[in-house]
KEKE-3310 file (N, C-alpha, C; in steps of 0.2 Angstrom, whole numbers, plus 5000, padded with zeros to 4 digits):
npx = (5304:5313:5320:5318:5306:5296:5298:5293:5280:5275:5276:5264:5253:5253:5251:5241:5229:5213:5203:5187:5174:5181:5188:5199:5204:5203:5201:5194:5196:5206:5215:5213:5223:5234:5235:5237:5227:5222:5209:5193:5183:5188:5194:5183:5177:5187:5183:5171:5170:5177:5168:5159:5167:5170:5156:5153:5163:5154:5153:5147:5145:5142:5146:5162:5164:5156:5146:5149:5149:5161:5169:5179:5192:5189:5197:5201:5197:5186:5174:5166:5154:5160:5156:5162:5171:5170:5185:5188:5203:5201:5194:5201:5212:5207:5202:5215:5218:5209:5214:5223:5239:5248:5253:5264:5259:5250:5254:5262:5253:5245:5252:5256:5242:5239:5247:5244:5232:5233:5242:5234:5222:5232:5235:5220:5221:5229:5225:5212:5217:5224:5213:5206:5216:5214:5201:5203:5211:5206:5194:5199:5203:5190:5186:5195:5192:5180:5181:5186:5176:5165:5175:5172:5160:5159:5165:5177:5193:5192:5177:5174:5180:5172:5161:5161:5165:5149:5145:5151:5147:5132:5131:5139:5135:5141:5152:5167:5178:5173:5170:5184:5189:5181:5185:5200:5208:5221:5225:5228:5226:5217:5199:5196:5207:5206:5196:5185:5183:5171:5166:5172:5172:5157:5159:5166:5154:5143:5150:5152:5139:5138:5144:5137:5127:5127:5132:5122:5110:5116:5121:5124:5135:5137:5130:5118:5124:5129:5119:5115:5124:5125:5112:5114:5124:5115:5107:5116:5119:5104:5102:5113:5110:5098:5101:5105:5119:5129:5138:5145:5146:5155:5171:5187:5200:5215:5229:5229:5238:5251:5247:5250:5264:5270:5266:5273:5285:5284:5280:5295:5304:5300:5302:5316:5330:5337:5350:5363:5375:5391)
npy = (4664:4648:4640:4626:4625:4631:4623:4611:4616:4618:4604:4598:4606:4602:4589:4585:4589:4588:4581:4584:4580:4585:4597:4604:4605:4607:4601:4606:4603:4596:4606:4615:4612:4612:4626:4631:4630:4625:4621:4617:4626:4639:4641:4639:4652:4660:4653:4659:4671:4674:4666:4676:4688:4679:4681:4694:4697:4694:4678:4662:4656:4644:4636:4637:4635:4621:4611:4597:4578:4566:4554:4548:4540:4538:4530:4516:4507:4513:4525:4541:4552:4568:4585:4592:4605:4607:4615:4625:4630:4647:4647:4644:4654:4663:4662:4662:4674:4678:4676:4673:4683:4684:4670:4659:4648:4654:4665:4660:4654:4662:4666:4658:4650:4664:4664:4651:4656:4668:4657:4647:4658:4662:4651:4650:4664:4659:4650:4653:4663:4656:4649:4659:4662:4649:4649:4660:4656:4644:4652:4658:4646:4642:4652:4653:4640:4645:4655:4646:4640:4647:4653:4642:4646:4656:4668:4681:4684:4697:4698:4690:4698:4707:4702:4696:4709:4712:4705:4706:4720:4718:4708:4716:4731:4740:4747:4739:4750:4757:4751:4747:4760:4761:4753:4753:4748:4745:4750:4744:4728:4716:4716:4704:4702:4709:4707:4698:4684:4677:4685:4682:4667:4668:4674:4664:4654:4660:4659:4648:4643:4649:4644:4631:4630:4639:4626:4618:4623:4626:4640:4653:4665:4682:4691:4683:4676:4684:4689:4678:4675:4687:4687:4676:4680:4688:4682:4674:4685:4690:4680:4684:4695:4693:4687:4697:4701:4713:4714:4725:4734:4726:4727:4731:4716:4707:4711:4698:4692:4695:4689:4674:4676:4682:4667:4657:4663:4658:4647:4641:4646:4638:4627:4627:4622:4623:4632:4625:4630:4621)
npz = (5583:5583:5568:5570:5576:5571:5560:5563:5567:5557:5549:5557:5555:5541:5544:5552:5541:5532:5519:5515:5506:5494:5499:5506:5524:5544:5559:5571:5583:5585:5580:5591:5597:5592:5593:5604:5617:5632:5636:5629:5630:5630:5617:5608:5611:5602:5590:5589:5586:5577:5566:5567:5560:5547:5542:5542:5531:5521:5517:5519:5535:5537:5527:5530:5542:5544:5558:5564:5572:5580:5586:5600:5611:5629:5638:5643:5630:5627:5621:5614:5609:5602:5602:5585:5573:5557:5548:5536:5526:5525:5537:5545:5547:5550:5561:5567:5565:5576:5588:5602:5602:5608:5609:5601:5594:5588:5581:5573:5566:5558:5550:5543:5536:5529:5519:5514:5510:5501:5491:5485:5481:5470:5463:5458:5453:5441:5435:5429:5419:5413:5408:5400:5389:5381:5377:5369:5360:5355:5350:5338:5331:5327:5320:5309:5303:5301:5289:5282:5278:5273:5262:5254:5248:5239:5246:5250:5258:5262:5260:5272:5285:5284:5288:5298:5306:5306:5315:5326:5327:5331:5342:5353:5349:5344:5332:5326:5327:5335:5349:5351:5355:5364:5373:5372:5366:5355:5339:5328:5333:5338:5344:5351:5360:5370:5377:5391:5397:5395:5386:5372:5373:5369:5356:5351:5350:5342:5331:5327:5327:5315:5306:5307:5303:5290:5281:5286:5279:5268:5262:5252:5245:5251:5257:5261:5272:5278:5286:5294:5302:5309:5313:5322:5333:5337:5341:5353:5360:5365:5374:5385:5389:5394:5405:5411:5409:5399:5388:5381:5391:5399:5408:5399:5398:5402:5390:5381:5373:5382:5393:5389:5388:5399:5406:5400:5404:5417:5417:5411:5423:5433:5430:5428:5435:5452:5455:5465:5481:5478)
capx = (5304:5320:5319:5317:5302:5293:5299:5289:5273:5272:5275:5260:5249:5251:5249:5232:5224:5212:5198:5182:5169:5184:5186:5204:5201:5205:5195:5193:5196:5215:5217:5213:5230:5241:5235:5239:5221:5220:5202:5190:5179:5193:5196:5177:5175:5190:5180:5163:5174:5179:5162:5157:5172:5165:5150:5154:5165:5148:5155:5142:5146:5143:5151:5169:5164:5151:5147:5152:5153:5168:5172:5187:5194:5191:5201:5199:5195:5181:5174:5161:5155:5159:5155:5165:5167:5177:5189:5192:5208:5197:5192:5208:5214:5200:5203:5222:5217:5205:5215:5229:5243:5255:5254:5270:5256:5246:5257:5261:5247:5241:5256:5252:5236:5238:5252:5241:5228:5236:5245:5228:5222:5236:5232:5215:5222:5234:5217:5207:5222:5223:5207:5206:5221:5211:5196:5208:5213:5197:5190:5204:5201:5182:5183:5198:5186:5173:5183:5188:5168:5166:5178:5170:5153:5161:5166:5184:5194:5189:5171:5173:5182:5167:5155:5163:5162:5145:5144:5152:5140:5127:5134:5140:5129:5145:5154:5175:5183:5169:5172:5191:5191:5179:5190:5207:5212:5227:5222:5232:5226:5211:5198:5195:5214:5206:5188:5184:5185:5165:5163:5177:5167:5151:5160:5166:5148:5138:5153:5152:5131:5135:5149:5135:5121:5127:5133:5115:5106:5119:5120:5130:5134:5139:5122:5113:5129:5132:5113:5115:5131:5124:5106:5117:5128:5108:5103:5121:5117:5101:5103:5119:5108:5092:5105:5111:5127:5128:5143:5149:5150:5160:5178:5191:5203:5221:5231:5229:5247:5254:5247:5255:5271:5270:5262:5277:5290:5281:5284:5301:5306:5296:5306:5324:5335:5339:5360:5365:5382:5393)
capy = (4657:4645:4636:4620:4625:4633:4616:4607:4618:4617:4600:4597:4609:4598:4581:4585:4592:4584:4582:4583:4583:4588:4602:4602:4609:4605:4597:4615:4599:4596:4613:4620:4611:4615:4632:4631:4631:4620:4620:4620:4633:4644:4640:4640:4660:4663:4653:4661:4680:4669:4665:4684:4690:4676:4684:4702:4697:4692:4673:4658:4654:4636:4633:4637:4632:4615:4606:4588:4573:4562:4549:4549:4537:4538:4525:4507:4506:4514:4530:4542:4556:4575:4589:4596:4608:4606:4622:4626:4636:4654:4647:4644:4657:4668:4661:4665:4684:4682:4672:4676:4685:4682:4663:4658:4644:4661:4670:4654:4652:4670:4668:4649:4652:4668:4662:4647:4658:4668:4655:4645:4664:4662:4645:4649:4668:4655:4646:4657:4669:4648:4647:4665:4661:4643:4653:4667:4650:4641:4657:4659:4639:4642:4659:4649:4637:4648:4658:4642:4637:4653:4653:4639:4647:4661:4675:4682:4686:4704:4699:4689:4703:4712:4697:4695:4714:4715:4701:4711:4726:4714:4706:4721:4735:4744:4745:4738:4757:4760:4744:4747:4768:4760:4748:4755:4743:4749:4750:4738:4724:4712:4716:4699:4700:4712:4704:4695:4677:4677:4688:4677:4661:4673:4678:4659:4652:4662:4659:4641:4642:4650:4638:4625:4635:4640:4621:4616:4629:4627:4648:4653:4672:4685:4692:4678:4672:4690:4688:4670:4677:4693:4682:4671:4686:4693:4675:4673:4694:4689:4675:4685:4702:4691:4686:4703:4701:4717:4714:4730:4733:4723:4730:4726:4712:4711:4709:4691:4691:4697:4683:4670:4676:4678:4661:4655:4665:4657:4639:4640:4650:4634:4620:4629:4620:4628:4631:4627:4629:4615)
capz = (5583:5581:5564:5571:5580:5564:5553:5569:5568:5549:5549:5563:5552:5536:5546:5553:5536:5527:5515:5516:5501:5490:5502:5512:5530:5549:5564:5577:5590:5583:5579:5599:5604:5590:5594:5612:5620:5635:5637:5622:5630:5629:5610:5608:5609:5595:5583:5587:5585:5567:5564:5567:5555:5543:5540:5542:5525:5518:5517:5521:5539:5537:5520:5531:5551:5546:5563:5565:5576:5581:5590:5604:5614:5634:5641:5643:5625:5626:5618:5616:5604:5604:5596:5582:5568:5551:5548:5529:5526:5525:5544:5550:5546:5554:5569:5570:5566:5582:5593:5607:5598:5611:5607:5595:5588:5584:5576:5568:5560:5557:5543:5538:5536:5526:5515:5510:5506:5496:5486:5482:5476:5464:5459:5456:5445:5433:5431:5425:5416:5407:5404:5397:5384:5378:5376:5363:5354:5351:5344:5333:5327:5324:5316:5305:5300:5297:5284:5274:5274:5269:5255:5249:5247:5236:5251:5251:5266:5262:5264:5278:5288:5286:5291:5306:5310:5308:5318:5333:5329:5332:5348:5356:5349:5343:5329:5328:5329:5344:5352:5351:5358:5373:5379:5374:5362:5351:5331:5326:5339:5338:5350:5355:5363:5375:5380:5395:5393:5392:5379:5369:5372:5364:5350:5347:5350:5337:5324:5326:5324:5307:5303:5308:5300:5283:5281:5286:5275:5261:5261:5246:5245:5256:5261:5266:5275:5284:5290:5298:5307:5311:5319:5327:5338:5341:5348:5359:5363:5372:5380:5389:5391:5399:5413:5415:5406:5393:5383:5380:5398:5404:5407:5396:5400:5401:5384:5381:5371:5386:5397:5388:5388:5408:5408:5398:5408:5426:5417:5410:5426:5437:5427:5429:5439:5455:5457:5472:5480:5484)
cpx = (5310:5315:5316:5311:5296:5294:5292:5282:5273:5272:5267:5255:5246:5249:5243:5226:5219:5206:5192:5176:5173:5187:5192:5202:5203:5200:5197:5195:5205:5217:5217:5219:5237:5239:5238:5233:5220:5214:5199:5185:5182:5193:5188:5173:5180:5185:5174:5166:5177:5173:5160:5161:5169:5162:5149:5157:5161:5150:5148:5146:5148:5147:5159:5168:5156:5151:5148:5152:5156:5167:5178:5187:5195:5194:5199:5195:5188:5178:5167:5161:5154:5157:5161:5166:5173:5176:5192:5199:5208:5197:5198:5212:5211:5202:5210:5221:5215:5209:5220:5235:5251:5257:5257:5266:5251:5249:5261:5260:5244:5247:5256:5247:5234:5241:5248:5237:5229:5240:5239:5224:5226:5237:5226:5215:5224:5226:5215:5211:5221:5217:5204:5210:5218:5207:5200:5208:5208:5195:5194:5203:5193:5184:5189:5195:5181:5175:5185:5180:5166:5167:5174:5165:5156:5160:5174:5184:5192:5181:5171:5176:5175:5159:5156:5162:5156:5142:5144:5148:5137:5126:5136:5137:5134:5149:5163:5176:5180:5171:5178:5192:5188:5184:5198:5210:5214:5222:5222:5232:5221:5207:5197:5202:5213:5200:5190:5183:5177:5162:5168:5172:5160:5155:5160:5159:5144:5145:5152:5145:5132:5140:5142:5129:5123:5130:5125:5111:5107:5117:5125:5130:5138:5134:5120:5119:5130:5126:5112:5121:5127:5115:5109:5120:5121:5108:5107:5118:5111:5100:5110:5115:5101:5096:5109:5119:5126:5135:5146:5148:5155:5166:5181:5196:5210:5225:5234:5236:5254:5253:5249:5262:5271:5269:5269:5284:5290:5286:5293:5305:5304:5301:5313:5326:5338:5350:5362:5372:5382:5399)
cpy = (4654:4642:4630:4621:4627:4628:4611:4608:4616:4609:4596:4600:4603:4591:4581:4588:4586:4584:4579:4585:4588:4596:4602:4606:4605:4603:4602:4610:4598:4602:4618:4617:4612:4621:4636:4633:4625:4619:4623:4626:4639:4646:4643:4648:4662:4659:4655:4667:4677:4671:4672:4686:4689:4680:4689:4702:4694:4684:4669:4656:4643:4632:4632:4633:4624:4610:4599:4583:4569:4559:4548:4542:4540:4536:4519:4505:4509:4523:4533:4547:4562:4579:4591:4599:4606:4613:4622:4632:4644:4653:4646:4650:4666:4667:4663:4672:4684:4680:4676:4676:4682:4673:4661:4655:4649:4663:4665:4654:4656:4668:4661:4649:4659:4666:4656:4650:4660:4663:4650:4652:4664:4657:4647:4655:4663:4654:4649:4662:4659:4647:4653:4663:4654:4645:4656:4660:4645:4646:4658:4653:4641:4650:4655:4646:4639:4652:4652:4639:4642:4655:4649:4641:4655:4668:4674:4684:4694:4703:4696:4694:4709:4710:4696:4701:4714:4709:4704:4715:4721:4712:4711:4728:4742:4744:4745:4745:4757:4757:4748:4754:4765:4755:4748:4751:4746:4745:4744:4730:4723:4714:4710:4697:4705:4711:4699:4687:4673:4680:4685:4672:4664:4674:4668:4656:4653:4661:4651:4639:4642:4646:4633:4627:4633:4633:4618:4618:4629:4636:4648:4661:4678:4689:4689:4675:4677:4689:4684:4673:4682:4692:4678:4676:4689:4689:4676:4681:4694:4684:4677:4691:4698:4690:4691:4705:4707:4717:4719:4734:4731:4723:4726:4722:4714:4707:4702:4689:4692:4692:4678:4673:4676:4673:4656:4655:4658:4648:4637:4642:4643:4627:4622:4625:4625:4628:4631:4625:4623:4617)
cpz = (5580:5572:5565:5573:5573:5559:5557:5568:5561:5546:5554:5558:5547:5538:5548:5548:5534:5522:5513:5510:5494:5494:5506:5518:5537:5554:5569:5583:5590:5585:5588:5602:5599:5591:5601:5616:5622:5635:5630:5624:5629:5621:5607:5605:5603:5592:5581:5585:5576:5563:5560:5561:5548:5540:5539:5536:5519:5514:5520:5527:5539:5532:5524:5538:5549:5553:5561:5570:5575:5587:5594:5609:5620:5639:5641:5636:5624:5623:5615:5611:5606:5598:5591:5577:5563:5548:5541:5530:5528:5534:5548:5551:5549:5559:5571:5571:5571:5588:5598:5602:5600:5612:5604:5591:5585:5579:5570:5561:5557:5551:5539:5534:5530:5521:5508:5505:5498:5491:5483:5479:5471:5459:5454:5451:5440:5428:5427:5418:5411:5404:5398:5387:5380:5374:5368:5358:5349:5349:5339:5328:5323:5319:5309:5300:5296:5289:5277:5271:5269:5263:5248:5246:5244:5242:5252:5257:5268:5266:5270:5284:5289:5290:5297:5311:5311:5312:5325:5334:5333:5341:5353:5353:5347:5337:5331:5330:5336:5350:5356:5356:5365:5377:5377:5371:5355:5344:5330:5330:5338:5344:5355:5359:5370:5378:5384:5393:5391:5385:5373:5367:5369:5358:5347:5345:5344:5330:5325:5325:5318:5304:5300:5300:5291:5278:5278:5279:5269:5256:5258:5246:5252:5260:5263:5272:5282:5288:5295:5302:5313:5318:5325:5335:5342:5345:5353:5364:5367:5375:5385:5393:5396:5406:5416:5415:5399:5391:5382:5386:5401:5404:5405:5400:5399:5393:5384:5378:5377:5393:5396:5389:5396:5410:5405:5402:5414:5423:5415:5418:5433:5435:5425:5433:5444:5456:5463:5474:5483:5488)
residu = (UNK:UNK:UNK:UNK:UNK:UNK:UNK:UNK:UNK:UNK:UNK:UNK:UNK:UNK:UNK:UNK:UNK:UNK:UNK:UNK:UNK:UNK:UNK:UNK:UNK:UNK:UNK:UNK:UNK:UNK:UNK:UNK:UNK:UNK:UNK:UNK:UNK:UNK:UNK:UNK:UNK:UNK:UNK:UNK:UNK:UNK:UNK:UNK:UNK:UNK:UNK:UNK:UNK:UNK:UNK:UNK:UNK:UNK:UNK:UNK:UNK:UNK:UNK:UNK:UNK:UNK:UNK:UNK:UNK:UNK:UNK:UNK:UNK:UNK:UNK:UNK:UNK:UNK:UNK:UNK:UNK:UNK:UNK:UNK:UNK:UNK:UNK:UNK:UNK:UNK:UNK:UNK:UNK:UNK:UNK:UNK:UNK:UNK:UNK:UNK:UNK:UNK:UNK:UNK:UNK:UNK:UNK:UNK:UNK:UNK:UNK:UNK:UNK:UNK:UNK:UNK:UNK:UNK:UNK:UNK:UNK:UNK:UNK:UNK:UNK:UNK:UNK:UNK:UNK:UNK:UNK:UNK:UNK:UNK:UNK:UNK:UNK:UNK:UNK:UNK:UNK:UNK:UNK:UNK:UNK:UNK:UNK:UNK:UNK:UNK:UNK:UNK:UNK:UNK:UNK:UNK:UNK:UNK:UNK:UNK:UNK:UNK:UNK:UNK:UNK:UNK:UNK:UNK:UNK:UNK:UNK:UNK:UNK:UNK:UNK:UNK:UNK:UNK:UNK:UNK:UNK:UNK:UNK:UNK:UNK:UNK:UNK:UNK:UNK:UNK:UNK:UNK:UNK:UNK:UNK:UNK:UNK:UNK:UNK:UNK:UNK:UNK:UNK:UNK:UNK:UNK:UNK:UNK:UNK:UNK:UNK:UNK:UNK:UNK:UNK:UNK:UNK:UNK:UNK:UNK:UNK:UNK:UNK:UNK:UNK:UNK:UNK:UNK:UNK:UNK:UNK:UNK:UNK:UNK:UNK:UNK:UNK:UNK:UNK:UNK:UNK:UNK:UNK:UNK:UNK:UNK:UNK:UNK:UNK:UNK:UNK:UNK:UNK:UNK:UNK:UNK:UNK:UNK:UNK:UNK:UNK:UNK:UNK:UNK:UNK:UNK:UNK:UNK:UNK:UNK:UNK:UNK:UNK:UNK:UNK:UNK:UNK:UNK)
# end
């Protein structure tokens, strides 16, 4: 396909998109003529062959092909209603797979359609890789804190280093070293830099209880204090284990110091100025 004619279709893609329920996605009645399908019965069997696909990839059929009616203009101003289905990205994209290959708007769209996906799957990794690194941060703030209340209630950073461990026991059912040899996290390296971004928000949770707690309670010492931590880790540990969430399963993550730096790379490398020649 010429340039011009792939500026044409990708242009014609984005002017028919739209959004539905917060939901971007396509009208299957639009879509059967920028595909090149005179007849919608023709069009009709790729999206049931979608459908099928759909559902074979254990996807909810209706959440991506929802029926619809519309409104068309017959002539003389006048106008009648038809059937039609709204097409999320996933579903257009199914259909290109199923469609006539030898159709330039197929082959098109089999790479539009992929392209987007993939780069919404990269939208939504940053997301989670961002929310992951937030997470690291606010535990680091609350465990902060917790050490200067701490302080104040006569516990050095000695003892708190060891209140925090048995805090971990408690909550993963492992001690640091064991922790660390199961999920491969070098000596020298915190485990919370290699935890999942739930087991993160667990670790802060129950530190912020005992913040709250030993405030409340007005706990002085290092035993009464390591208890309140170490209950706290128990509560968070079942209320994680009743939903089938067991902590010290769940594979370790990737090194959260290593995800900022790519996360920093992407945006200086994002707000570089392109050089271009004159």
């Amino acid at each position: 396909m010429k340039t011009q004619e792939i500026k044409a279709l990708f242009e014609q893609f984005e002017a028919v998109a739209s959004e539905y329920e917060g939901v971007e996605c396509w009208s299957a009645r639009e879509m059967q003529t920028l595909l090149g399908y005179s007849k919608w019965e023709n069009f009709e069997k790729v999206i049931i062959k979608a459908k099928e696909a759909c559902n074979y990839a254990g996807e909810d059929v209706q959440n991506h092909f929802p029926d619809v009616r519309k409104m068309v203009e017959i002539g003389s101003k006048t106008e009648r209603t038809i059937n039609d289905i709204l097409l999320t990205r996933y579903a257009c994209y199914l259909i290109a797979q199923n469609g006539d290959s030898r159709k330039e708007q197929i082959s098109f769209a089999q790479n539009y359609f992929a392209v987007q996906t993939r780069r919404a799957e990269l939208v939504e990794q940053r997301l989670l890789e961002s929310e992951r690194i937030k997470a690291r941060e606010k535990l680091s703030q609350t465990e902060k804190q917790l050490s200067g209340v701490l302080y104040e209630r006569g516990v050095d950073s000695q003892g708190f280093a060891l209140i925090r461990s048995k805090g971990d026991q408690a909550l993963f059912k492992l001690n640091t070293q064991a922790l660390k040899k199961k999920m491969g996290v070098p000596d020298n390296r915190p485990v919370a830099d290699f935890l999942p971004t739930i087991s993160i928000k667990a670790k802060d949770l129950a530190a912020e209880m005992t913040s709250l707690n030993v405030q409340n309670k007005d706990l002085k010492g290092q035993n009464p204090i390591e208890k309140e931590h170490v209950d706290n880790n128990l509560a968070v540990r079942k209320m994680l284990t009743e939903r089938n969430i067991v902590p010290e399963n769940l594979p370790p993550a990737e090194d959260v110091k290593k995800l900022q730096r790519k996360l920093v790379a992407e945006e200086k490398k994002a707000l570089k100025p392109t050089n271009k020649r004159k």
